[in-house]
C-alpha positions in Angstrom: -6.4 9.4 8.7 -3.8 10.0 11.0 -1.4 12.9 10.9 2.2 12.2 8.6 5.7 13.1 10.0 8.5 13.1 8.2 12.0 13.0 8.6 13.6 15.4 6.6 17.7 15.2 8.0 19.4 11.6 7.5 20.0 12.0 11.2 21.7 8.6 11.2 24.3 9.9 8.2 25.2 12.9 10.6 26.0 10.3 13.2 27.8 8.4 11.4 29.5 11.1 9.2 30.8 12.1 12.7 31.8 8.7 13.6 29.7 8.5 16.7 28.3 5.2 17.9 24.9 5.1 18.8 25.7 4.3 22.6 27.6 7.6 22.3 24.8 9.7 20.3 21.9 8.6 22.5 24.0 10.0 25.5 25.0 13.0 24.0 21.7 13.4 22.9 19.9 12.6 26.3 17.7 9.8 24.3 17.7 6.1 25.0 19.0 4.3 23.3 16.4 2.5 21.4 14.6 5.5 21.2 17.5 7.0 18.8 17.9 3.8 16.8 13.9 3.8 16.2 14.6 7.4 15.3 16.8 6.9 12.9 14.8 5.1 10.8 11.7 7.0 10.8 9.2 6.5 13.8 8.0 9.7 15.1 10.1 10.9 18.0 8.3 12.4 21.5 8.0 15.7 21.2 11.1 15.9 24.0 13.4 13.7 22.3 12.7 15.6 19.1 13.8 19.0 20.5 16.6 17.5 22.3 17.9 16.1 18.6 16.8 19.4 17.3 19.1 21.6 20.0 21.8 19.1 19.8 22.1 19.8 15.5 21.2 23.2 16.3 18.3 23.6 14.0 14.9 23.8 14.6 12.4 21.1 14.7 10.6 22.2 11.3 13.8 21.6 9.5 14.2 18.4 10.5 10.8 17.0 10.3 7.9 17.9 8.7 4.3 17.5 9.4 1.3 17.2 7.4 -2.1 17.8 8.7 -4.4 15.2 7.2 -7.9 17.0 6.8 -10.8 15.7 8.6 -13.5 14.7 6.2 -17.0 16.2 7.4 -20.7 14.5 7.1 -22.1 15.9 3.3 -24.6 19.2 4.3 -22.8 19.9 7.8 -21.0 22.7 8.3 -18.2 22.9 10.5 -19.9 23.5 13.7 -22.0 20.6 13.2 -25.2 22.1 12.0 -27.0 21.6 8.9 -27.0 23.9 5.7 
């Protein structure tokens, strides 16, 4: 299963509450471009991009997205370092 993150601030609202083109937000931002748009609609940012959107709104990253740790699902009578019970 693969980690979940989710956006949590309509990031696109914001920038469009503010009446800034995307052009404009991407370069305020530092992002590309297409980066920002893909964003803005929910695919997970880099981990640079995200704390450059998360400076520029001045929050910090955990308020904008969360993440959710799936759990690893371990072989039945193994412990966690791999050994029998």
């Amino acid at each position: 299963m693969k980690d979940q993150l989710k956006l949590l601030v309509d990031i696109r609202g914001l920038r469009r509450e503010a009446k800034v083109g995307l052009d404009a937000a991407a370069e305020l931002l530092g992002v590309n471009r297409s980066s920002l748009a893909r964003i803005e609609t929910g695919t997970k940012p880099s981990l640079i991009d995200a704390l450059k959107i998360a400076r520029f709104l001045h929050l910090p990253v955990e308020q904008i997205w969360s993440f959710a740790e799936k759990k690893r699902a371990t072989k039945p009578g193994r412990g966690k370092n791999g050994s029998s019970s």
